[in-house]
N, C-alpha and C positions, 0 to 999 in steps of 0.2 A: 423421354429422350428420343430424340431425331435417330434416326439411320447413318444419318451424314455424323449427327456426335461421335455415334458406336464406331463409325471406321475409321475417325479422327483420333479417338483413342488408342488404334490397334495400332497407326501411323505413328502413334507417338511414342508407344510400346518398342516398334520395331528401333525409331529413333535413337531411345535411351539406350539400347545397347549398341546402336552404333556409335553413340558420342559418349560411353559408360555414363551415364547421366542418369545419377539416382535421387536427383531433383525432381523427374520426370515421373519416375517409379512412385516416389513418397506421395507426389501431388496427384497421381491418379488411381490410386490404392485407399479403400474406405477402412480407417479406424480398426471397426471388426472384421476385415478380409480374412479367408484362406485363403491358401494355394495350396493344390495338390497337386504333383510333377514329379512323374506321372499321376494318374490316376490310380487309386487305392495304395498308394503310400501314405505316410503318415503325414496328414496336413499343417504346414504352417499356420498358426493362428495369430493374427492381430498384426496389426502395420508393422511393429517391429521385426517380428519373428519373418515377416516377407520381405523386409528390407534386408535383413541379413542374409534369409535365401538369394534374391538376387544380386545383391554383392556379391556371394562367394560365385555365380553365375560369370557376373562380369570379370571377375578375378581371374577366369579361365579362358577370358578373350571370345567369350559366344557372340556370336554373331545373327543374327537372323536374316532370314528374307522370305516375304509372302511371296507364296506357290502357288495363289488362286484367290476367286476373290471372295471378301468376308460374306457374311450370311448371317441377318440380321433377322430375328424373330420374338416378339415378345421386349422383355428387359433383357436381353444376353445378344451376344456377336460371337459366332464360331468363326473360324479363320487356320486353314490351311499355311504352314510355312515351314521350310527347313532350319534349323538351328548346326550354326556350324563350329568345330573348335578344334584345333592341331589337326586331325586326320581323322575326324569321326563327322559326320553328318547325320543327324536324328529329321527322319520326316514328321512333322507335330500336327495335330489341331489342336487349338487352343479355343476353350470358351470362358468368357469372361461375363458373367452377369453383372450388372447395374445397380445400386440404391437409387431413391428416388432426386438423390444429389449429382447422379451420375459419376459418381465414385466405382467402380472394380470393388463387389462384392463377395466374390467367389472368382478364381481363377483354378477353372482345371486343365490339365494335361493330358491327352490321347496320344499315347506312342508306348512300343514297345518294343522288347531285343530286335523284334523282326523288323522293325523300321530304323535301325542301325546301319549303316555301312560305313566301313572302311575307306 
């Protein structure tokens, strides 16, 4: 998978939650994904259980916007961005690993209270 894939993906990531577009989600998420968000909480397993994670995401009118630019090594893209919703802003990095269909095989979350503000 190209470089230019991996941040085409992250654009489209950001996309779906601006258009709540979990067309976007479904088609770029592999079968057996997790997602952990944050990191070392209990992982969503399988396209479904990430689908309903981000639903109940967009239900809360999140928003995002990259903060800096992706950083692609290997099969996975890290990528710095704020997630925003009513009065809360989370600053994230997000890394998304690849299968070799270039599907989102893993998606973790880096953040914590201390990257909270009001």
């Amino acid at each position: 998978m190209e470089t230019t894939d991996k941040i085409r993906v992250v654009e489209q990531y950001v996309e779906a939650f601006a258009n709540h577009d979990m067309g976007i989600i479904r088609h770029m998420f592999a079968g057996n994904a997790t997602v952990e968000d944050p990191l070392g909480t209990p992982a969503h397993e399988g396209l479904e259980a990430v689908c309903a994670f981000y639903e109940g995401a967009m239900k809360m009118n999140v928003t995002l916007a990259l903060t800096g630019t992706p950083r692609c090594a290997g099969n996975a893209v890290a990528f710095p961005f704020q997630a925003k919703m009513a009065n809360t802003v989370i600053d994230v990095i997000d890394v998304f690993e690849f299968n070799d269909e270039g599907k989102v095989v893993s998606m973790k979350a880096y953040w914590g209270p201390e990257n909270m503000t009001s």
